[in-house]
N, C-alpha and C positions, 0 to 999 in steps of 0.2 A: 110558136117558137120554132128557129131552125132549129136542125139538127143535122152536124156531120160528125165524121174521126177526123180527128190529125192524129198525127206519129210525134214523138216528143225522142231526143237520145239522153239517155243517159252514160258519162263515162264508165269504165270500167277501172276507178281509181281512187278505190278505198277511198273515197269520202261523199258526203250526202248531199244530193243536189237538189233546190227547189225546183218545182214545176206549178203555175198556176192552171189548175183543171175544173172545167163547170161542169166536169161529169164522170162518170164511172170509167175505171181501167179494163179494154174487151179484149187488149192482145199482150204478150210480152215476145219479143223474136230479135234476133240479131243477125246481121248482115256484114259484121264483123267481128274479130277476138278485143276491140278496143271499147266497142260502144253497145249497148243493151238499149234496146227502143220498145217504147210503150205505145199503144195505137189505145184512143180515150175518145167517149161523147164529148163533142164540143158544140155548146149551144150560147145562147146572146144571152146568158144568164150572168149572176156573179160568179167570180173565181174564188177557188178558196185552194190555198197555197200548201202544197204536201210537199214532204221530205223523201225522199228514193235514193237507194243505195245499190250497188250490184257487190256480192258477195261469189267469188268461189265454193266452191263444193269441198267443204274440211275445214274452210276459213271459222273461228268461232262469231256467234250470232248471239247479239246481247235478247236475253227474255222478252223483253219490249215492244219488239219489233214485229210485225206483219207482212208474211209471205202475200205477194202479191201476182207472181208467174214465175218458171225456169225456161230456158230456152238452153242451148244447147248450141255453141259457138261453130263458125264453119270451121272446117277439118274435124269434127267429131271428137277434138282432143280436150275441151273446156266445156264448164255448164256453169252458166250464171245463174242464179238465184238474185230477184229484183225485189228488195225488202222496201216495207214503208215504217216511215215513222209513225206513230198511234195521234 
């Protein structure tokens, strides 16, 4: 079986975005205040489709949910938090 990363973004806009991933989340980092990106195992496996959301820091976080990384936006002025759905 291969195995690499890709990078996947996620917006930074209050709402939950699919991503299909055959493997585990290794990075959370942003290159922007707009977009939160995930770096994941990607192999010739099945996909199985997860929910991600980017939250502020203060914003409320339903119970639910699963801390997945914080990254920490350029100008040092935001910190996203990249939640998943269970």
């Amino acid at each position: 079986m291969t195995r690499s990363i890709y990078r996947y973004e996620i917006p930074v806009d209050d709402q939950w975005h699919a991503i299909d991933l055959t493997g585990a989340v290794v990075h959370v980092g942003c290159r922007s205040i707009y977009i939160v990106e995930l770096w994941a195992i990607h192999t010739d496996g099945p996909a199985t489709r997860r929910g991600f959301r980017a939250y502020g820091t203060g914003q409320p976080i339903p119970d639910d949910i699963t801390h997945v990384g914080t990254t920490i936006a350029p100008g040092d002025h935001l910190v996203w938090h990249l939640m998943e759905l269970p």
